[in-house]
C-alpha positions in Angstrom: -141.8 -11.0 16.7 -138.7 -9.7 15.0 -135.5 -9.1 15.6 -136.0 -5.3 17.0 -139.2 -6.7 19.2 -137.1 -9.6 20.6 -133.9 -7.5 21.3 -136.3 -4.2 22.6 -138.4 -6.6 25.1 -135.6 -9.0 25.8 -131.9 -7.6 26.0 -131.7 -4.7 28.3 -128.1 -3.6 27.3 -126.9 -0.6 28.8 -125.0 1.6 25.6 -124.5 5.1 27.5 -121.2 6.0 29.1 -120.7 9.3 31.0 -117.7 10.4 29.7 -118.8 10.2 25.6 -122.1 11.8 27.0 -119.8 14.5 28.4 -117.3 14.2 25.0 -121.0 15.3 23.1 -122.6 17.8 25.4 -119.9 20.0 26.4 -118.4 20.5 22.6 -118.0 24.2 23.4 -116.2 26.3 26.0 -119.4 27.6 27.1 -120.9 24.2 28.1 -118.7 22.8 30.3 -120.1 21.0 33.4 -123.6 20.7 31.5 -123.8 16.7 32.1 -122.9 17.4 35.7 -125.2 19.9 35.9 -128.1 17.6 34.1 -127.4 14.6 36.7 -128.2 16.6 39.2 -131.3 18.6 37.8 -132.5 16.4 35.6 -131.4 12.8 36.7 -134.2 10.8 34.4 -133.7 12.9 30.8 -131.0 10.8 29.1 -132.2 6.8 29.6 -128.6 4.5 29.1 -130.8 1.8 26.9 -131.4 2.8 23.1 -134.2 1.4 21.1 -134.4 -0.7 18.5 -136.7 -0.4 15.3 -137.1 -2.9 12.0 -136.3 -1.1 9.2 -139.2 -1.8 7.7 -141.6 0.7 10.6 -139.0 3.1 9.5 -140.3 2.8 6.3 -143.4 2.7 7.2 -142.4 6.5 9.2 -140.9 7.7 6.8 -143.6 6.8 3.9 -146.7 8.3 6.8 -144.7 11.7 7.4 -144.6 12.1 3.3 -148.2 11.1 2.8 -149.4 13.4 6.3 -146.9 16.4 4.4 -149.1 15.7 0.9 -152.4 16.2 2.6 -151.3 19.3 4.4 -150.2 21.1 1.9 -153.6 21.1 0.0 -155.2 24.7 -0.5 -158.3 22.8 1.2 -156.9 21.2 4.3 -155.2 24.7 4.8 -158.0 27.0 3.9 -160.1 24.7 7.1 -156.8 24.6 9.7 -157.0 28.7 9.0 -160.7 29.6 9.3 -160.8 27.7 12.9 -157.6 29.3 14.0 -156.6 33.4 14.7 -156.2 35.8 12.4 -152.5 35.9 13.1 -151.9 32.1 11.7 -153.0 33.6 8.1 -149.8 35.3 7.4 -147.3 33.8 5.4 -143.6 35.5 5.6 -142.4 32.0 3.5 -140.5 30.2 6.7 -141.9 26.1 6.9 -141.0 26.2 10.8 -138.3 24.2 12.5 -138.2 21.1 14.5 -141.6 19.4 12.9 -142.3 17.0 15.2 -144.5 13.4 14.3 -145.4 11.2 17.6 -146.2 8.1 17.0 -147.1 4.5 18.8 -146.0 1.0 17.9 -148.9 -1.1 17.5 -148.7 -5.0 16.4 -149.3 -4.5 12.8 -147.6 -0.9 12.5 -147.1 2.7 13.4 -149.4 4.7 14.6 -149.6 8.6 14.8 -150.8 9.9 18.4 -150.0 13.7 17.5 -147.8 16.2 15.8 -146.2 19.0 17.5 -144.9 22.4 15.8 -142.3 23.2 18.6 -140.9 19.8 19.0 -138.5 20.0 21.8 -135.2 17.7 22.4 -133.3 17.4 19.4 -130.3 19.2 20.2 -129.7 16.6 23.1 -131.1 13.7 21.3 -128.6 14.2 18.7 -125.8 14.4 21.5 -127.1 11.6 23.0 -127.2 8.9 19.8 -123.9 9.8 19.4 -122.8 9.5 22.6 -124.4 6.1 22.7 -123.0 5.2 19.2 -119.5 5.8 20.5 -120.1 2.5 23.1 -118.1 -0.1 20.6 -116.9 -0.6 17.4 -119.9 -3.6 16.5 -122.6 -1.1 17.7 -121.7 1.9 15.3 -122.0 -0.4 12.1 -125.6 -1.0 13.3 -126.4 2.4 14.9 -125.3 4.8 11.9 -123.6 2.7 9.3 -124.3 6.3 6.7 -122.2 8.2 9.5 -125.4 11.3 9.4 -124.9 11.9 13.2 -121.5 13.6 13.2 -122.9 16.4 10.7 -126.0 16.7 12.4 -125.7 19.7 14.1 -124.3 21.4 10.7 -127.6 20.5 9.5 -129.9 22.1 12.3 -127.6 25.3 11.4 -128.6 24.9 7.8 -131.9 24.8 8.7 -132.3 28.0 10.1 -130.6 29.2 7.8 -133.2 27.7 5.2 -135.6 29.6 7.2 -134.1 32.9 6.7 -133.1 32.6 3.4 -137.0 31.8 2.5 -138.1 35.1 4.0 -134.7 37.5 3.6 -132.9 36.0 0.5 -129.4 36.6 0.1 -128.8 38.8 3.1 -126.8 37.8 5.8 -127.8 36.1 9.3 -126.5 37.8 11.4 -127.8 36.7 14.8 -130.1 34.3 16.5 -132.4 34.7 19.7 -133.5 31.6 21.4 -137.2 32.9 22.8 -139.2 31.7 26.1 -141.0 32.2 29.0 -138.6 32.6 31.9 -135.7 30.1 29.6 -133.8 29.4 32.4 -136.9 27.9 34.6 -138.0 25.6 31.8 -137.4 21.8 31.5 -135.2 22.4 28.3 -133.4 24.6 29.3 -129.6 23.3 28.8 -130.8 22.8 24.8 -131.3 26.4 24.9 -128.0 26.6 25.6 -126.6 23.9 23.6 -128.7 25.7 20.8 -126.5 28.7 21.5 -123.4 27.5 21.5 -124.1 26.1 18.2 -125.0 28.9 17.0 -122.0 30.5 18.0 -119.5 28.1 16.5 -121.2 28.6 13.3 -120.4 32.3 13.2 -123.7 33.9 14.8 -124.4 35.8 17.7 -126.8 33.9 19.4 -129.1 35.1 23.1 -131.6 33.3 25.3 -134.1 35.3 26.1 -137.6 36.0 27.7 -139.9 37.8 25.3 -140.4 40.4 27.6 -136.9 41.4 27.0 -137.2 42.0 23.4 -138.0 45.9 22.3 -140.2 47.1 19.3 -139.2 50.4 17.5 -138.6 52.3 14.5 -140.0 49.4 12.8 -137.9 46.9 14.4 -137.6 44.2 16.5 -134.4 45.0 19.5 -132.3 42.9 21.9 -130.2 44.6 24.6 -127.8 41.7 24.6 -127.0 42.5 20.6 -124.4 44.9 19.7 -125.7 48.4 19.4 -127.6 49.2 16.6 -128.1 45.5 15.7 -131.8 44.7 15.4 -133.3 40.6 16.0 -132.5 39.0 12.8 -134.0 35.6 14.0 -135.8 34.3 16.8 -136.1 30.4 17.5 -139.9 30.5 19.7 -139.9 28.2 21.6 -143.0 29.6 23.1 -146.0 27.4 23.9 -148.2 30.5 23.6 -148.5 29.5 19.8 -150.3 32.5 18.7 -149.0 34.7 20.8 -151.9 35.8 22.5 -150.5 36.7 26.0 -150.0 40.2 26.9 -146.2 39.2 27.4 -145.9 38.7 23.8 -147.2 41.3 22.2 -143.9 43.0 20.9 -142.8 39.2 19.5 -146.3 39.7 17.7 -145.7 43.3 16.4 -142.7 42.3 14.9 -144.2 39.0 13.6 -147.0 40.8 11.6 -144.6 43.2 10.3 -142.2 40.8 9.5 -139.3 42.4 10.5 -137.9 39.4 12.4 -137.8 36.2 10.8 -139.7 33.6 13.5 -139.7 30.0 13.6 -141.8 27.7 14.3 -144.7 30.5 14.3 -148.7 30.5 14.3 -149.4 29.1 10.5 -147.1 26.3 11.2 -149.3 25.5 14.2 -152.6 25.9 12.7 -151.9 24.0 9.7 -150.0 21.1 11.6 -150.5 20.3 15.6 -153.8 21.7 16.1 -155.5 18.7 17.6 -158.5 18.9 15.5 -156.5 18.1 12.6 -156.3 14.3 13.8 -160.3 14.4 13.6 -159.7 15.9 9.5 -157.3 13.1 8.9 -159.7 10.6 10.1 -162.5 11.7 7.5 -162.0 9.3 4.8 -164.7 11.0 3.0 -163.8 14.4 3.3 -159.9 13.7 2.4 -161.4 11.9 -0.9 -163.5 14.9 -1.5 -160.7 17.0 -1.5 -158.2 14.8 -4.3 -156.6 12.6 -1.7 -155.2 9.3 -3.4 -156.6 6.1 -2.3 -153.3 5.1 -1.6 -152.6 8.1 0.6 -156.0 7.5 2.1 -155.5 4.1 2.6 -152.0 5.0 4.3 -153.7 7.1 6.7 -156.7 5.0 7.5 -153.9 2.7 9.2 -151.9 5.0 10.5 -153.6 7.5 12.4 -156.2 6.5 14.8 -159.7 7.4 14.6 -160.5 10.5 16.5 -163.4 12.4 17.2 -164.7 15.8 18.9 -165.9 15.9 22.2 -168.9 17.0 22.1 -172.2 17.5 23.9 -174.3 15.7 21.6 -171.8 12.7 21.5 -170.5 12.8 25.4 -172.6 9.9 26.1 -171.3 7.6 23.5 -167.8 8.7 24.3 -168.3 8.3 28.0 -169.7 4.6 27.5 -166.4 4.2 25.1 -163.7 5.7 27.4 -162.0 2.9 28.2 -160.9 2.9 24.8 -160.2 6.9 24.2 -157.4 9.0 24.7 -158.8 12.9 25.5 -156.7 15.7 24.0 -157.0 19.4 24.6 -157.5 20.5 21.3 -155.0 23.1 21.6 -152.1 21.2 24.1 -148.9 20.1 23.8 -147.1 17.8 25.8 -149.3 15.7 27.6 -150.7 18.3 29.5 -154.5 18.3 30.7 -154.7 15.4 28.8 -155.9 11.7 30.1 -156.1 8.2 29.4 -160.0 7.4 29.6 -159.8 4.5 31.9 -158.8 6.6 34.2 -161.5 9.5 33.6 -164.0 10.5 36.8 -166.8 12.5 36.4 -164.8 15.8 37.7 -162.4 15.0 35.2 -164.9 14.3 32.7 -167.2 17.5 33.3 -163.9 19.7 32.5 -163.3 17.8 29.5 -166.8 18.7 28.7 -166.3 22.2 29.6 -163.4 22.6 27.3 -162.4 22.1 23.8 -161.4 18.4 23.3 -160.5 15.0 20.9 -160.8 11.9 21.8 -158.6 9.3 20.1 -158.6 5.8 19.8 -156.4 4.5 22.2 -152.8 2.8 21.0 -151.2 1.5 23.7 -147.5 2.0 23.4 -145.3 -0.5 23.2 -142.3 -1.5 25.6 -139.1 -1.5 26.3 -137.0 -3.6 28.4 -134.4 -2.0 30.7 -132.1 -2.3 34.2 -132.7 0.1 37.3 -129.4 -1.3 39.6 -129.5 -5.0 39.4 -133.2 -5.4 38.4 -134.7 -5.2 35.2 -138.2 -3.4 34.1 -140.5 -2.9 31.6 -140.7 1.0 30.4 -143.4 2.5 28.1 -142.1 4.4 24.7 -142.6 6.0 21.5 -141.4 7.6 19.2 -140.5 11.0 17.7 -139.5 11.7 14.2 -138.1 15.0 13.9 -138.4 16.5 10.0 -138.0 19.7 8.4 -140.4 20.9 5.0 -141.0 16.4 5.1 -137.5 15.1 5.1 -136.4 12.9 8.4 -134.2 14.6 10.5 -134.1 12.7 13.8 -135.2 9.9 15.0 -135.4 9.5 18.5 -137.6 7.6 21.7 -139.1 8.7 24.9 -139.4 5.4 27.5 -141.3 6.5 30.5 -143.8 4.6 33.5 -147.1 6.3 34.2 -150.5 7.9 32.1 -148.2 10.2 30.1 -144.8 10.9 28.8 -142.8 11.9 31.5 -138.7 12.6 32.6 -139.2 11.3 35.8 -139.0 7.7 36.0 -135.6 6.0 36.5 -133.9 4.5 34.0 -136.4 6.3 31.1 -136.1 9.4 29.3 -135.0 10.2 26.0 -133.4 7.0 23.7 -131.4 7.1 20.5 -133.0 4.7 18.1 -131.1 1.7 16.5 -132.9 1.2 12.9 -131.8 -2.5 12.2 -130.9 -3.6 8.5 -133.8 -6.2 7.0 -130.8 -8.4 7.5 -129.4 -8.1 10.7 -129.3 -10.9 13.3 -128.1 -11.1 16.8 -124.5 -11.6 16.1 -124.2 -8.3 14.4 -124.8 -6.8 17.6 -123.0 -7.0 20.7 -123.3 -3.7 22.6 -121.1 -3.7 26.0 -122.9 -3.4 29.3 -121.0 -0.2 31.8 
């Protein structure tokens, strides 16, 4: 066990204090009383307990999301992701997508990738968050972010979309932002979509939250009522989960999408090529990724990376049913845990919609633990891990630590985690967190 084990499964050390929460939440005029609002609507998103990595599983991240970005980009792997997926993920306006998200497990001997999501969710307030939890004591910081990247995060988020408009407008302006769901203000995430604003905002652009039903298409462009007059949608941030806009509520974010008269991001292509679930069963072809000019050491890299997954289907539901105890089942198009179920768990019902539908099933990785205090007892949590990158370079690194199937903001003293990436030399005298 090393040090990060021993101190993640023995030390449950409380690092979160309301008021540097507050100090990290409510950085604009126009998001003050947010952490009061969030302990009372969402009481389980922020956990007060960080998590603790060895540097070398960092490496080991860091080294899988290059390798998983090599493989992607091949003219094969993304001439297969596009034939299975619509028409719509085939067009190319030049934007990567923001907020790349890589899942992954801790298993004994290593990472382990459990899925990759295009609309990754969370890193607004994660970034908040570690540095609210940084701020605990002088000792913790020299651990926590000895390169000091978390004050000038947000600057880089900016940059990013920026990146993105730049890559399909060039050198003219951004002017404004529009922050795009279903219904914004009923959704889970909703305080990032306005933390996402108010960033915007101090960075010069006019930014909106807005249902897609909202948004106007004519004379060839894409229109906001909220923008001044005569202002059309320069950018919208989707943080739709219809992610080929498909439903009938969408259709003028899709006009203006083909046309490419708004720049979008994340979009379609980005899906297809990246968090389509049946991807996990490509990467898992040994063969078929040395077929296509995959190194053996990239191979090798993924072969113990990502586990081995498989489609469900009806000429192999027997096998898998004899084998669920050991499977993971994944909607091939889902995102966040949803519809999806731990095999041990399965009944027939269960398993005859699985069946029905369009499914993976993936070797189960049990995640690993965490060790944390509910009042005056301590418990064991769940958690893993979520890299957030943009065009392969590591963002964000942050944890989810939950109790249940799935991922989930409703168990006390779990939600999100900063993560403490300890130097190959650290020891437990180098850290000494207090306890609030």
């Amino acid at each position: 066990m090393n040090l990060a084990e021993a101190l993640n499964l023995g030390c449950a050390c409380q690092t979160l204090e309301t008021a540097r929460l507050r100090e990290q939440l409510e950085t604009e005029p126009a998001l003050a009383g947010l952490t009061m609002r969030l302990a009372d609507s969402h009481p389980h998103l922020f956990s007060r307990t960080a998590v603790f990595l060895d540097a070398r599983v960092m490496a080991q991240i860091t080294d899988a999301v290059a390798a998983l970005e090599r493989v992607i980009a091949l003219p094969a792997w993304q001439q297969r992701a596009l034939d299975r997926a619509p028409q719509i993920a085939g067009i190319a306006h030049g934007p990567a997508g923001v907020f790349m998200g890589y899942d992954f497990h801790l298993a004994d001997d290593g990472p382990r990738l459990i899925e990759i999501n295009s609309n990754a969710g969370g890193a607004f307030l994660n970034a908040a968050l570690a540095r609210a939890h940084r701020a605990c004591c002088e000792s913790f910081q020299q651990v926590f972010d000895p390169q000091d990247r978390l004050r000038n995060l947000d600057e880089a988020f900016v940059a990013m979309f920026r990146a993105e408009w730049q890559s399909q407008r060039g050198d003219a302006p951004l002017r404004n932002v529009v922050i795009v769901d279903d219904v914004p203000d009923a959704q889970y995430l909703a305080p990032e979509f306005q933390m996402a604003r108010a960033r915007f905002a101090a960075h010069g652009l006019i930014a909106v939250v807005a249902d897609p039903r909202e948004l106007q298409w004519r004379d060839g462009a894409l229109w906001h009522p909220a923008l001044p007059a005569g202002t059309p949608v320069d950018l919208v941030y989707n943080r739709l989960t219809d992610f080929y806009l498909q439903d009938s509520g969408h259709d003028v974010l899709q006009q203006a999408y083909r046309a490419g008269a708004a720049v979008v991001t994340p979009h379609p292509r980005t899906h297809a090529l990246y968090a389509d679930k049946r991807n996990l069963v490509t990467l898992s072809d040994a063969a078929l990724l040395e077929h296509w000019g995959v190194g053996e050491a990239d191979r090798a890299l993924l072969r113990r990376v990502v586990p081995a997954t498989q489609r469900v289907t009806a000429e192999n539901a027997d096998a898998l049913w004899a084998q669920r105890r050991t499977l993971f089942f994944k909607p091939a198009a889902g995102f966040g845990a949803r519809a999806a179920y731990r095999g041990d768990k399965l009944t027939r019902r269960v398993w005859d919609e699985i069946l029905a539908g369009d499914y993976v099933a993936q070797t189960t990785v049990p995640p690993s633990e965490r060790l944390v205090r509910v009042g005056h007892e301590t418990m064991r949590l769940k958690l893993d891990l979520r890299a957030y990158t943009y065009r392969g370079q590591m963002q964000l690194l942050a944890a989810r630590t939950w109790s249940g199937q799935t991922t989930n903001f409703r168990t006390e003293g779990g939600g999100f985690s900063p993560v403490v990436v300890l130097p190959a030399t650290a020891s437990f005298t180098d850290i000494s967190p207090s306890q609030p």
